[in-house]
Every structure is written in structure tokens, then in C-alpha cells.
C-alpha positions in Angstrom: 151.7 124.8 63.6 153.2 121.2 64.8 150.7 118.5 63.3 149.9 118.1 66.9 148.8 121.1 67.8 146.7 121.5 64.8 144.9 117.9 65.9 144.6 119.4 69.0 142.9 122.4 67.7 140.6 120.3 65.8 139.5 118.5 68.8 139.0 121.1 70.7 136.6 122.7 68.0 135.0 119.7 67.8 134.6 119.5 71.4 133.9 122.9 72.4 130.7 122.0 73.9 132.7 119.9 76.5 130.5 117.0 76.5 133.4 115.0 75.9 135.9 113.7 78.5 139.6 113.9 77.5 139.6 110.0 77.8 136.8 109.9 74.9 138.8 112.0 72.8 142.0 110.3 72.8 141.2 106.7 71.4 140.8 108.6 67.8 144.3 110.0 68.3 147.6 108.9 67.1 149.0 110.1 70.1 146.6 107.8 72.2 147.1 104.7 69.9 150.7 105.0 70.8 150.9 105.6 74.1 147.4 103.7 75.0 146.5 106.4 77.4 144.2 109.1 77.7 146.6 111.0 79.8 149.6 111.2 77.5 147.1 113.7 75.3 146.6 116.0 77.9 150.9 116.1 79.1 151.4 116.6 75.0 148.3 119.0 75.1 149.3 121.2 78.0 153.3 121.0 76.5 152.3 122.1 72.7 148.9 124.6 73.8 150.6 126.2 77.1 147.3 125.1 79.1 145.1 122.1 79.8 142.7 121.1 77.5 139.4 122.2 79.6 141.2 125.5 80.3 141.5 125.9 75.9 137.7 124.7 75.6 137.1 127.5 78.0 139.2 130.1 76.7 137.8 129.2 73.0 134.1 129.6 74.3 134.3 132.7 76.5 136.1 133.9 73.5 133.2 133.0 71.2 131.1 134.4 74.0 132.6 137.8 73.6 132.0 138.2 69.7 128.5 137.0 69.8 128.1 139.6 72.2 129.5 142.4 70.2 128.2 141.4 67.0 125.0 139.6 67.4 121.5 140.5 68.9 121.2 137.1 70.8 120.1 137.2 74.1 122.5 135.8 76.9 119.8 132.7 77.3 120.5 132.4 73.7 124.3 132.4 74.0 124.6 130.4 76.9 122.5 127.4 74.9 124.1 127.9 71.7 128.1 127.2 73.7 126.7 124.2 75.5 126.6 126.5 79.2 124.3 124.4 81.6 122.8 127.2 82.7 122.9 131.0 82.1 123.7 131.7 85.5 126.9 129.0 84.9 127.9 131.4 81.7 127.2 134.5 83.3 129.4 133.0 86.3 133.0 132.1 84.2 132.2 135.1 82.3 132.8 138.0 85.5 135.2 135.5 86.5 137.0 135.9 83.2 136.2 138.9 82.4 135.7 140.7 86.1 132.5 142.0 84.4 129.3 141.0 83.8 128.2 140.0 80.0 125.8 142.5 79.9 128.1 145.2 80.9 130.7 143.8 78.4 127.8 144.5 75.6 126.8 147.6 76.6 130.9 149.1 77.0 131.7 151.3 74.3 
């Protein structure tokens, strides 16, 4: 893993609630002390991940969203909270669109 892509993967950890903006994020960088701009993360993102950085955040939380499904009892209210969703109907929303089911029927599939 480039040195890059592993700070981008600790960004995007640290920022999987998505409360951040990119251009709040990339002051702290290297990359953004260099190039002095916000947008020269997200080219160097997109080049280095394969996808944008809201896109990773997503796939990163739906992700989570999946194993907290299969290997916890929390309820989807729960979930949703817990991943920084604004609302569960938001979650359940990205998740069918995802997924092309709902989360319930994703926890109930054998």
C-alpha cells in the first residue's frame, strides 16, 4: 500500500461519519500542503482508491452496515445512529439501492 493510499485510508476511517468536507480534510495533508488545494486530494484520491472519496466513505459504511447486521442484535435505528445515517429511512434508502434489498431482508437471508 502506497503511503498515500494508506493516509487516505486513515482519513476515510476517521471520517466515516462524513461530517467532514473533503476541503476540511485536506489542510492536515501533505498532499494539500503542497498543492494548497482541497481538490488535488480528491484527483490523487480517486487515481490511488479507483473511486471518489464520498463513494469510499459509502462503500466503507454500507459495508460495516452489512456485518453489524449479520453479527449483531442491533436494531436498524441502532445501526443507522451508530454510522452517522441522518435518518433510518436515509440508511435503509442507500442500502436497497446498494444492495437491491432491503436491510431487513439482508438479515433474515440465509
Amino acid at each position: 500500500m502506497s503511503r498515500y493510499r494508506f493516509s487516505f485510508f486513515l482519513i476515510a476511517l476517521i471520517n466515516c461519519d462524513g461530517v467532514l468536507p473533503v476541503s476540511a480534510i485536506a489542510p492536515v495533508t501533505a498532499l494539500a500542503i503542497k498543492s494548497g488545494t482541497p481538490n488535488y486530494l480528491s484527483s490523487v484520491f480517486k487515481k490511488e482508491m479507483g473511486m471518489a472519496v464520498a463513494e469510499y466513505i459509502r462503500a466503507q459504511k454500507l459495508s460495516e452496515v452489512k456485518r453489524l447486521l449479520t453479527e449483531t442484535d442491533y436494531s436498524l435505528s441502532e445501526i443507522a445512529l451508530s454510522l452517522g445515517y441522518s435518518s433510518q429511512s436515509y440508511f435503509q434508502n442507500q442500502f436497497k439501492a446498494e444492495f437491491g434489498i432491503t436491510p431487513i431482508q439482508y438479515k433474515t437471508a440465509d
